[in-house]
mmCIF entry with sequence, helices, sheets and N, C-alpha, C, O atoms, coordinates in Angstrom:
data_MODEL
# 
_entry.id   MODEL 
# 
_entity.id                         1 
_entity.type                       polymer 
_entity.pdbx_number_of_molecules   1 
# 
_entity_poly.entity_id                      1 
_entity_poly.type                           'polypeptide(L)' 
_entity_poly.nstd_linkage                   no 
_entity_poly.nstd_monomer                   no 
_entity_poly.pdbx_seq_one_letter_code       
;(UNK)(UNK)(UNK)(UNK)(UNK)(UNK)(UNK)(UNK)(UNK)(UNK)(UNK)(UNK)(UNK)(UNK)(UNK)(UNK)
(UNK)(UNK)(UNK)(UNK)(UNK)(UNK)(UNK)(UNK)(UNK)(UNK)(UNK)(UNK)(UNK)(UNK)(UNK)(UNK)
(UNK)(UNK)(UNK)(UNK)(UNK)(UNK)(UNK)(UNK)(UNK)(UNK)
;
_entity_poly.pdbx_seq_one_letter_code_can   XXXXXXXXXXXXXXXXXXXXXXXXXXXXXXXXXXXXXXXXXX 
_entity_poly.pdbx_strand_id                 A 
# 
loop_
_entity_poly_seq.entity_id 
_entity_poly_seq.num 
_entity_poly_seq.mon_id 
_entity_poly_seq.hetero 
1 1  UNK n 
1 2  UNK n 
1 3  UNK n 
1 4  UNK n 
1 5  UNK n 
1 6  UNK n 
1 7  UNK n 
1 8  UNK n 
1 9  UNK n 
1 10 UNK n 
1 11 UNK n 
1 12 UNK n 
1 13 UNK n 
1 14 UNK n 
1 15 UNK n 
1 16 UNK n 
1 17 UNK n 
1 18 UNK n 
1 19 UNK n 
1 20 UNK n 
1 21 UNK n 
1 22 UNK n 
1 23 UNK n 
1 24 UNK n 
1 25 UNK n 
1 26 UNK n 
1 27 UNK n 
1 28 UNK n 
1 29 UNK n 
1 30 UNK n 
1 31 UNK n 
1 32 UNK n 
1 33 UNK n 
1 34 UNK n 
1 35 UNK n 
1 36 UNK n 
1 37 UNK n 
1 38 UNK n 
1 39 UNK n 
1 40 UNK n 
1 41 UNK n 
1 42 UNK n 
# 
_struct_asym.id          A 
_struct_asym.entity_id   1 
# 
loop_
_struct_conf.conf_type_id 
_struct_conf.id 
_struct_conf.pdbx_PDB_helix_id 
_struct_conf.beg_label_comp_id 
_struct_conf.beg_label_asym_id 
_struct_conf.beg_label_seq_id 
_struct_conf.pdbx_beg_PDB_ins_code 
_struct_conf.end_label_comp_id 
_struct_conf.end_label_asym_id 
_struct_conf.end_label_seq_id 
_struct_conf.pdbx_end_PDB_ins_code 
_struct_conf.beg_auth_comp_id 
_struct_conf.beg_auth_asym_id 
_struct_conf.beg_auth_seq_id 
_struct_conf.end_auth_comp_id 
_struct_conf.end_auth_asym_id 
_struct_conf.end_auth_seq_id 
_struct_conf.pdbx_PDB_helix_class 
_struct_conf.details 
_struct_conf.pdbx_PDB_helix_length 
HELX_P HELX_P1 AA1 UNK A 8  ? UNK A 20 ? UNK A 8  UNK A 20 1 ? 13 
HELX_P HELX_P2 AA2 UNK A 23 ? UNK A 29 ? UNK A 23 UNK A 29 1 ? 7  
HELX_P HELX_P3 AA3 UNK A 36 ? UNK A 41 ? UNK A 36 UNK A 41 1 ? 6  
# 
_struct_conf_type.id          HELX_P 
_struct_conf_type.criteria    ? 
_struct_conf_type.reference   ? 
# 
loop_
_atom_site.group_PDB 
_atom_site.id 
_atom_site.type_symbol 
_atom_site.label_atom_id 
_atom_site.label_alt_id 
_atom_site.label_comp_id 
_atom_site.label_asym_id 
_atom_site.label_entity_id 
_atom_site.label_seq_id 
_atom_site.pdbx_PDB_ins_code 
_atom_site.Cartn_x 
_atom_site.Cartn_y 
_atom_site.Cartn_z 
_atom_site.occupancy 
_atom_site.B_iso_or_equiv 
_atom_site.pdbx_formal_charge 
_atom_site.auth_seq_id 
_atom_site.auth_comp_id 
_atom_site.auth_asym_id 
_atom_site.auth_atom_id 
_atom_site.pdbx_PDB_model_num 
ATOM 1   N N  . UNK A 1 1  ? 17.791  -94.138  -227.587 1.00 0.00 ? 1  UNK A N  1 
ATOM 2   C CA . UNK A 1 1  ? 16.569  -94.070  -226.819 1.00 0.00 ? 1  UNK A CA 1 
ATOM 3   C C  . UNK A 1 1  ? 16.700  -94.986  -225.598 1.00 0.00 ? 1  UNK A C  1 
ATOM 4   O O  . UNK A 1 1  ? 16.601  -96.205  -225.733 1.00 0.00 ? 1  UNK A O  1 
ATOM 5   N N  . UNK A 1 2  ? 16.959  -94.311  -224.193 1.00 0.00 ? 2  UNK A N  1 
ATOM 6   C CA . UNK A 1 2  ? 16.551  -95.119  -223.054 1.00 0.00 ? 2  UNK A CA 1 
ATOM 7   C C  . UNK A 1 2  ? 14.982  -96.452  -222.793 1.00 0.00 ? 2  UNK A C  1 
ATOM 8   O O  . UNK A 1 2  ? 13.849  -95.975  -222.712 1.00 0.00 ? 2  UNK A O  1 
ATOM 9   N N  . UNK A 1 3  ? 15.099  -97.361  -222.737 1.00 0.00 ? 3  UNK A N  1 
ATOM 10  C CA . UNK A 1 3  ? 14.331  -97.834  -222.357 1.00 0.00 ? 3  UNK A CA 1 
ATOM 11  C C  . UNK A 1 3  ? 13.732  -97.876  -220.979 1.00 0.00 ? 3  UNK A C  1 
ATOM 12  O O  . UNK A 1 3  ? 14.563  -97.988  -220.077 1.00 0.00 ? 3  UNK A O  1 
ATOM 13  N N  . UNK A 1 4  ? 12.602  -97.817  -220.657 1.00 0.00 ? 4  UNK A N  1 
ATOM 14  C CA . UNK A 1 4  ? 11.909  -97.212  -219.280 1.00 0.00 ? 4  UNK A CA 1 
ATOM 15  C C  . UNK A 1 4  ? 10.939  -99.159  -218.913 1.00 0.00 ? 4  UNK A C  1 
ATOM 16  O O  . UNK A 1 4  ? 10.020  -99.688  -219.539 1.00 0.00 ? 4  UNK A O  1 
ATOM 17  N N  . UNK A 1 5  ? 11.636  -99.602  -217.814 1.00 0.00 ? 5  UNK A N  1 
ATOM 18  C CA . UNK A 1 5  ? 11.156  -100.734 -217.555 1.00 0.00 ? 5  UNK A CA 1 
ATOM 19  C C  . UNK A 1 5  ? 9.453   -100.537 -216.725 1.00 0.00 ? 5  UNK A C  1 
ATOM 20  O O  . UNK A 1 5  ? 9.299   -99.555  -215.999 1.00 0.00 ? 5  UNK A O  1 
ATOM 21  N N  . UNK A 1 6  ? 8.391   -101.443 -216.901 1.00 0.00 ? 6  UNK A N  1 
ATOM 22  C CA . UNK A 1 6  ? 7.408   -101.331 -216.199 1.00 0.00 ? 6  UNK A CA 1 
ATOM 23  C C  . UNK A 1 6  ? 7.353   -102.255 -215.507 1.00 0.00 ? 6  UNK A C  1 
ATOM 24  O O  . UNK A 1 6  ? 7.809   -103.385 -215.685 1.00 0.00 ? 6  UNK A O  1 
ATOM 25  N N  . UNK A 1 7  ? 6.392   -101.540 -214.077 1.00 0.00 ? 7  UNK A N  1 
ATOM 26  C CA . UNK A 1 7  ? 5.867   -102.734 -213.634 1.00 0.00 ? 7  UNK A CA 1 
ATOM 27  C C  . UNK A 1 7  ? 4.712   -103.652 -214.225 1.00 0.00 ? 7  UNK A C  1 
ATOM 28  O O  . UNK A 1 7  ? 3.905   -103.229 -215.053 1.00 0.00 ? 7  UNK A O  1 
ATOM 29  N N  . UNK A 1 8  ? 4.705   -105.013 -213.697 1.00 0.00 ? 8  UNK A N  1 
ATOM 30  C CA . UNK A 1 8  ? 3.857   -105.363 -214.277 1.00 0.00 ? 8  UNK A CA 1 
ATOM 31  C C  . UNK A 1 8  ? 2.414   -104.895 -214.337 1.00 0.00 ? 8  UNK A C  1 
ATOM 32  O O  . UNK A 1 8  ? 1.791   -105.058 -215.386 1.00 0.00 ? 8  UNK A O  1 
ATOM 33  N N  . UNK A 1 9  ? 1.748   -104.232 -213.117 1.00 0.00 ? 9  UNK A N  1 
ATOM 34  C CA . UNK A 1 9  ? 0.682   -103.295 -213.062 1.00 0.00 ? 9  UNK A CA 1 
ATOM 35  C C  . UNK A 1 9  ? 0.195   -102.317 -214.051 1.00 0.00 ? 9  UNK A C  1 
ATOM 36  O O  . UNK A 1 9  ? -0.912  -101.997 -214.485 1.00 0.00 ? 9  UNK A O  1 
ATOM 37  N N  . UNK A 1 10 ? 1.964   -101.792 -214.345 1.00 0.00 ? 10 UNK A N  1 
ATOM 38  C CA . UNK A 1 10 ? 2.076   -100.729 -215.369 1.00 0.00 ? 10 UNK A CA 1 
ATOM 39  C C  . UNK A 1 10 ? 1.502   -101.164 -216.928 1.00 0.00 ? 10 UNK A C  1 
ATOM 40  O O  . UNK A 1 10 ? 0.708   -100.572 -217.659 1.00 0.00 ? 10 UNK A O  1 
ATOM 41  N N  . UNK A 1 11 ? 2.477   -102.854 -217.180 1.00 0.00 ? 11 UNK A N  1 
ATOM 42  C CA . UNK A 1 11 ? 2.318   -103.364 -218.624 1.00 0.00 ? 11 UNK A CA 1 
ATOM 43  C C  . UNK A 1 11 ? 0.538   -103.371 -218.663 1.00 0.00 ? 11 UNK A C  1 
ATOM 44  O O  . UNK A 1 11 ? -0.178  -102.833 -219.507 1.00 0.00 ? 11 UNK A O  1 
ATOM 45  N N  . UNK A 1 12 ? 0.120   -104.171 -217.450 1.00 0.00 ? 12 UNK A N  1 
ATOM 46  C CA . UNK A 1 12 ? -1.180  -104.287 -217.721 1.00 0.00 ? 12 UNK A CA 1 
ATOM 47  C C  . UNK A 1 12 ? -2.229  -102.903 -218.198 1.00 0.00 ? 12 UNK A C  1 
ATOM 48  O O  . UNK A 1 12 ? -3.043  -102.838 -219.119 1.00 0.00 ? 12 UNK A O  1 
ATOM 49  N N  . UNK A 1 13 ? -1.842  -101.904 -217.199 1.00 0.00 ? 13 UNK A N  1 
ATOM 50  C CA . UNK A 1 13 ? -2.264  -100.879 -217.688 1.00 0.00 ? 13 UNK A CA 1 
ATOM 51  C C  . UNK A 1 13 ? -2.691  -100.834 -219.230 1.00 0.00 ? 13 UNK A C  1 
ATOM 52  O O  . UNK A 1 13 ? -3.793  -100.784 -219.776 1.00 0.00 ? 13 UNK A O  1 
ATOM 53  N N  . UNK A 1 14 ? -0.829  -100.888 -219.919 1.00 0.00 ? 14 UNK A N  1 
ATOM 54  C CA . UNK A 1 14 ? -1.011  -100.175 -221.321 1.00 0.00 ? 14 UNK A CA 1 
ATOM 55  C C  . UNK A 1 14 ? -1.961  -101.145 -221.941 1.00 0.00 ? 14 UNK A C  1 
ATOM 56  O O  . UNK A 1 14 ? -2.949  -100.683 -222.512 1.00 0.00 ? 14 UNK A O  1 
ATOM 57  N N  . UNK A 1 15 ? -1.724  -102.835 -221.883 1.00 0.00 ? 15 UNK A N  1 
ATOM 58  C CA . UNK A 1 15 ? -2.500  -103.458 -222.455 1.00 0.00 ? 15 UNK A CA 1 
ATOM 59  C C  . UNK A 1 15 ? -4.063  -103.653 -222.267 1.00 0.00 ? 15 UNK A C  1 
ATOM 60  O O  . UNK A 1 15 ? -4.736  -104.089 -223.201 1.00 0.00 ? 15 UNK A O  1 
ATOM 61  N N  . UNK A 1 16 ? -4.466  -103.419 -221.395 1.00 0.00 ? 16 UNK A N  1 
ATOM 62  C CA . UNK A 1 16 ? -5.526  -102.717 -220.882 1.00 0.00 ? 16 UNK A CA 1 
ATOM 63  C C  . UNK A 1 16 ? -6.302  -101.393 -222.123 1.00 0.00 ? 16 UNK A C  1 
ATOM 64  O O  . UNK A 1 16 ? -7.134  -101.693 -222.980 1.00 0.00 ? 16 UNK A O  1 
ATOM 65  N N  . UNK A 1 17 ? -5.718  -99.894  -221.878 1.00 0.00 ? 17 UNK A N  1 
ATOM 66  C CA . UNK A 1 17 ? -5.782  -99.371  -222.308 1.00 0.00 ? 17 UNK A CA 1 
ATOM 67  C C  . UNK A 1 17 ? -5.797  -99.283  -223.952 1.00 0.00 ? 17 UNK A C  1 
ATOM 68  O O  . UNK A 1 17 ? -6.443  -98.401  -224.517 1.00 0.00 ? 17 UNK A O  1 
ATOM 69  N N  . UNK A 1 18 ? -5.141  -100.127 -224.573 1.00 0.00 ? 18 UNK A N  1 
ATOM 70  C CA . UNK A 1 18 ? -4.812  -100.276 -226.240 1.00 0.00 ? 18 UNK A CA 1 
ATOM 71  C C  . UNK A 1 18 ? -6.015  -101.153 -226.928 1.00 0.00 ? 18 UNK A C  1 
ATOM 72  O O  . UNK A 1 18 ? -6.046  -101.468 -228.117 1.00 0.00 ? 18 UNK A O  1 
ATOM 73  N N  . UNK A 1 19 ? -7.169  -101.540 -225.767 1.00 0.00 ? 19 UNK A N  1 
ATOM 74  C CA . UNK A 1 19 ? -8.007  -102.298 -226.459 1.00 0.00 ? 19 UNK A CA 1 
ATOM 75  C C  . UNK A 1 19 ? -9.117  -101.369 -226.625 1.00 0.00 ? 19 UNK A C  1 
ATOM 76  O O  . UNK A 1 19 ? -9.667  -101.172 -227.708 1.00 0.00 ? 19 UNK A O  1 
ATOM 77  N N  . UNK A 1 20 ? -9.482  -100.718 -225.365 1.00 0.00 ? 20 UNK A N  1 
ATOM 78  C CA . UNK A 1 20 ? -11.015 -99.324  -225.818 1.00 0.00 ? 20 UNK A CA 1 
ATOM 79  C C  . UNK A 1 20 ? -10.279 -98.206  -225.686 1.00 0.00 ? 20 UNK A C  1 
ATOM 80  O O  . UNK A 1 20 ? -10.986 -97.199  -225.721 1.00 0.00 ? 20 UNK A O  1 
ATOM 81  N N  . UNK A 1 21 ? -8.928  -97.960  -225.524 1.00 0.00 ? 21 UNK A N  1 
ATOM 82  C CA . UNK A 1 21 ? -8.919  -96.190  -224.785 1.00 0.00 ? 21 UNK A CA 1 
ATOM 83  C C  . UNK A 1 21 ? -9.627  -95.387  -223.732 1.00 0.00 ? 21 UNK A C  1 
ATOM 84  O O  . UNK A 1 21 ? -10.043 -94.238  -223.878 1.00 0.00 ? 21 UNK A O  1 
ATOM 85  N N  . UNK A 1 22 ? -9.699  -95.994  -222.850 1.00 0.00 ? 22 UNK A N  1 
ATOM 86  C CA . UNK A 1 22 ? -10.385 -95.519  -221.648 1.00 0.00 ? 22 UNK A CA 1 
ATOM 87  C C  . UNK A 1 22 ? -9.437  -95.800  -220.359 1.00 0.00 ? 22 UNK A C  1 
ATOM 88  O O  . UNK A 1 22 ? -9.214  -96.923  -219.906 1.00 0.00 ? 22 UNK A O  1 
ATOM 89  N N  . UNK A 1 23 ? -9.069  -94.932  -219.998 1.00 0.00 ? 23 UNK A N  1 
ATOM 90  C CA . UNK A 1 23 ? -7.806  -94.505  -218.850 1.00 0.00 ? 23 UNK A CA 1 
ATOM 91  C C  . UNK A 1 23 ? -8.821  -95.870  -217.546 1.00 0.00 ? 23 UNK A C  1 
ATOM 92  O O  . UNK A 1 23 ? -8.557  -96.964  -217.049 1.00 0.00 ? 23 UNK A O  1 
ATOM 93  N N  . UNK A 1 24 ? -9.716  -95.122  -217.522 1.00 0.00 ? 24 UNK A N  1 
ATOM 94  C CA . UNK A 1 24 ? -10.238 -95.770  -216.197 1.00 0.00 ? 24 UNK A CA 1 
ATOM 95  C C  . UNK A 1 24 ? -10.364 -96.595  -215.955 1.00 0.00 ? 24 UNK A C  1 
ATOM 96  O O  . UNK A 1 24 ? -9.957  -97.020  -214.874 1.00 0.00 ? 24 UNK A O  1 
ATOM 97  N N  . UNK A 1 25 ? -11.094 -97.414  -216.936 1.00 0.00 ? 25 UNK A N  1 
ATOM 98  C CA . UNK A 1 25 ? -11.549 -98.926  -216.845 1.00 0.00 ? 25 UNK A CA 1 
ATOM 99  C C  . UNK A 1 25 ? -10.260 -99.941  -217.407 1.00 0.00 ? 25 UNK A C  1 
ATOM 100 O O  . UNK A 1 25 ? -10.341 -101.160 -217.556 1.00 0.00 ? 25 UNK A O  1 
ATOM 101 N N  . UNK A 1 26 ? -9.224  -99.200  -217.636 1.00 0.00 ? 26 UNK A N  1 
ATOM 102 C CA . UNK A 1 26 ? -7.688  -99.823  -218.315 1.00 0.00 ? 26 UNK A CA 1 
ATOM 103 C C  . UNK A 1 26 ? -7.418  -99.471  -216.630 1.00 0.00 ? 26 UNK A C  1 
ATOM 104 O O  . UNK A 1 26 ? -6.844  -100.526 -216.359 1.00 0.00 ? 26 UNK A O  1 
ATOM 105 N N  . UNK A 1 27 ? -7.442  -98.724  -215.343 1.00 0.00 ? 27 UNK A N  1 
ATOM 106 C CA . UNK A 1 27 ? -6.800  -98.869  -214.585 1.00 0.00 ? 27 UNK A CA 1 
ATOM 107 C C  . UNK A 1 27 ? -7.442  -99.800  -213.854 1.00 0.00 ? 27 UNK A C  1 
ATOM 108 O O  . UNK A 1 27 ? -6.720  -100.533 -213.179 1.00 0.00 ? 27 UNK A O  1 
ATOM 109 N N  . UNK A 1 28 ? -8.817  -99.996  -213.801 1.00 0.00 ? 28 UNK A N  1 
ATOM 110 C CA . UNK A 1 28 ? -9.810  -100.924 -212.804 1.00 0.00 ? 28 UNK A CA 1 
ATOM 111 C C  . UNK A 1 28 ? -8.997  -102.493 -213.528 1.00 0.00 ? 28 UNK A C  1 
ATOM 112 O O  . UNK A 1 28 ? -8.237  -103.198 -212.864 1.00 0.00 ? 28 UNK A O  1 
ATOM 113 N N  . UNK A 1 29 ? -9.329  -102.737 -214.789 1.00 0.00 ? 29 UNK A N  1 
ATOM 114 C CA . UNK A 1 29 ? -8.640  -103.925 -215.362 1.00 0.00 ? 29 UNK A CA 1 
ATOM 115 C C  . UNK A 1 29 ? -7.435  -104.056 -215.137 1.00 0.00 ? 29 UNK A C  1 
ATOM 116 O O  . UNK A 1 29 ? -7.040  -105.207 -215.325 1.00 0.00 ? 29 UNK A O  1 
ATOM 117 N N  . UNK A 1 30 ? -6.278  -102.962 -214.632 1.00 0.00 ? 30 UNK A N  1 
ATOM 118 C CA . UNK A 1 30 ? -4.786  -103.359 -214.321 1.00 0.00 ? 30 UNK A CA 1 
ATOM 119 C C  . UNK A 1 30 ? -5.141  -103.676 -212.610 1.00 0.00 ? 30 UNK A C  1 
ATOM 120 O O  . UNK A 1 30 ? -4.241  -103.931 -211.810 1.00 0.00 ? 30 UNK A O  1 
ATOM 121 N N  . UNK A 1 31 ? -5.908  -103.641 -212.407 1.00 0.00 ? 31 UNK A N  1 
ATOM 122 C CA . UNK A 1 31 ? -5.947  -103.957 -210.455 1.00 0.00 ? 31 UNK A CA 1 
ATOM 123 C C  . UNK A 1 31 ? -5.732  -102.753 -209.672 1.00 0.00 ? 31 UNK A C  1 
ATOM 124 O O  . UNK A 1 31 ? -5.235  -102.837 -208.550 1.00 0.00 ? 31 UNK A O  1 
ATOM 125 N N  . UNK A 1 32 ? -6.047  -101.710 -210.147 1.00 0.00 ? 32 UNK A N  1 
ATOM 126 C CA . UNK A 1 32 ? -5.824  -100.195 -209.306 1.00 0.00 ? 32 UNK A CA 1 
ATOM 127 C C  . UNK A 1 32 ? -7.401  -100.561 -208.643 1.00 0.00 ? 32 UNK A C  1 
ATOM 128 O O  . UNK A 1 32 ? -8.227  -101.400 -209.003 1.00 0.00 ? 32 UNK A O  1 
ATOM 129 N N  . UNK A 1 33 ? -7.431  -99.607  -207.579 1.00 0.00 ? 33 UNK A N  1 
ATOM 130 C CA . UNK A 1 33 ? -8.825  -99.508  -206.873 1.00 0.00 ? 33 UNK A CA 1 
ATOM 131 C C  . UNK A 1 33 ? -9.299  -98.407  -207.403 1.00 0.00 ? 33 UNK A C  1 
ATOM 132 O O  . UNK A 1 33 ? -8.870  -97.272  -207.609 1.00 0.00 ? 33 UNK A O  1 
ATOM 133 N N  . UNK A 1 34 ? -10.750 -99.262  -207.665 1.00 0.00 ? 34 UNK A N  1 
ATOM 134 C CA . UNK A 1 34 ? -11.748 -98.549  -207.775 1.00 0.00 ? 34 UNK A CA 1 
ATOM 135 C C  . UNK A 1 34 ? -12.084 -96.758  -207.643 1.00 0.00 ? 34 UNK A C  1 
ATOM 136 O O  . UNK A 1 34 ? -12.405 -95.892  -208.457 1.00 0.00 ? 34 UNK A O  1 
ATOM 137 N N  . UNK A 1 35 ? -11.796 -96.783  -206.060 1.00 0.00 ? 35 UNK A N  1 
ATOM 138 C CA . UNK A 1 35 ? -11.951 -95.750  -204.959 1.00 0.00 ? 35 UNK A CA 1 
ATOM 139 C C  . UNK A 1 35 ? -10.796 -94.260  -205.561 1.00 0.00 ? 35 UNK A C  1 
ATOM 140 O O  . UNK A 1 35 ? -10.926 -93.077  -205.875 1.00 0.00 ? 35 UNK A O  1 
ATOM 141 N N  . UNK A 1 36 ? -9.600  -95.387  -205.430 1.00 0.00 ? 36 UNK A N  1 
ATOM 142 C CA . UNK A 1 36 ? -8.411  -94.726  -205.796 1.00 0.00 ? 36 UNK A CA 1 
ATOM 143 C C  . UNK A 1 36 ? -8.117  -93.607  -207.499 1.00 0.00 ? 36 UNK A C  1 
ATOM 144 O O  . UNK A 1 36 ? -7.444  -92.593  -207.678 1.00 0.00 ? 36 UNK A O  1 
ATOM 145 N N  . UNK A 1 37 ? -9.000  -94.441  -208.452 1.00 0.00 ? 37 UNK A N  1 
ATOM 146 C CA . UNK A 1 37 ? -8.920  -94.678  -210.145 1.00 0.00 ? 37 UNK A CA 1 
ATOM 147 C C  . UNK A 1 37 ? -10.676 -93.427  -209.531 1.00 0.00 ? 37 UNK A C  1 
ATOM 148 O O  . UNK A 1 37 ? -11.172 -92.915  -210.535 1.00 0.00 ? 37 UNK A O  1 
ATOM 149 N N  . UNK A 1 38 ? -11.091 -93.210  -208.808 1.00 0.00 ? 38 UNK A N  1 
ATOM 150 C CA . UNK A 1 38 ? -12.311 -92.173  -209.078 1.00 0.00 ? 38 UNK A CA 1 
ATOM 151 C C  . UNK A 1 38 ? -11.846 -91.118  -208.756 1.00 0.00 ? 38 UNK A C  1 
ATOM 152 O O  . UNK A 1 38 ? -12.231 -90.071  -209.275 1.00 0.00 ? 38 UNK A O  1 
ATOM 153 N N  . UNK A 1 39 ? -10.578 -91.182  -207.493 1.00 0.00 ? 39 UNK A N  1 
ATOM 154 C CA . UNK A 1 39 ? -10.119 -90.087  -206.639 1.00 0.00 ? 39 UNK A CA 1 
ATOM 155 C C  . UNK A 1 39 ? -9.366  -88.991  -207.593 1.00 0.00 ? 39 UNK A C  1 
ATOM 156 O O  . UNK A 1 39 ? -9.452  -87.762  -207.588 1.00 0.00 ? 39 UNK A O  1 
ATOM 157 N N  . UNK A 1 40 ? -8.751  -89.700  -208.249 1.00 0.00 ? 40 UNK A N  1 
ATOM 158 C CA . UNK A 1 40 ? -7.701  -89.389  -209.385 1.00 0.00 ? 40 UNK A CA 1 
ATOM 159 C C  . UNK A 1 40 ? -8.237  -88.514  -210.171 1.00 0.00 ? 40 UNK A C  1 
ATOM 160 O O  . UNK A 1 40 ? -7.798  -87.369  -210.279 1.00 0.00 ? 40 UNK A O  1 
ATOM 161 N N  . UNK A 1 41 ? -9.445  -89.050  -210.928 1.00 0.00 ? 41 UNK A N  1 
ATOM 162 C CA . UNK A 1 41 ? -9.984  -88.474  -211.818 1.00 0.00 ? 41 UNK A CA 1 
ATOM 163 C C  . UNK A 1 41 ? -10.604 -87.130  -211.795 1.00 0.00 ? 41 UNK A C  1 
ATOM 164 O O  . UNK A 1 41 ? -10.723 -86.353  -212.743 1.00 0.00 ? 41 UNK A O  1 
ATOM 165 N N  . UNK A 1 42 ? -11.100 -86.926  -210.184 1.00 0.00 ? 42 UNK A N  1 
ATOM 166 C CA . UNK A 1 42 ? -12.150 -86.068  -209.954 1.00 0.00 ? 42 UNK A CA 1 
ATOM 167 C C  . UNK A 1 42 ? -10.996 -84.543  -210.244 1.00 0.00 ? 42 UNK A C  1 
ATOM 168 O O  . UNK A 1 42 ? -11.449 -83.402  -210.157 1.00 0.00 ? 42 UNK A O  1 
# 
């Protein structure tokens, strides 16, 4: 199995994410924008 390095943005992400499961507010808490994390979604 290759290992796939993250950025740290990225780690935060997952750790982010592994506490409620919510994509969005795991990307607002990794430091993504706001603006950007609504654009995405729509």
């Amino acid at each position: 199995m290759q290992k796939v390095k993250l950025t740290p943005k990225q780690q935060r992400f997952v750790e982010e994410y592994l506490v409620d499961l919510n994509a969005t507010q795991s990307e607002i808490g990794a430091g993504y924008s706001y603006k950007k994390c609504k654009r995405i979604r729509k």
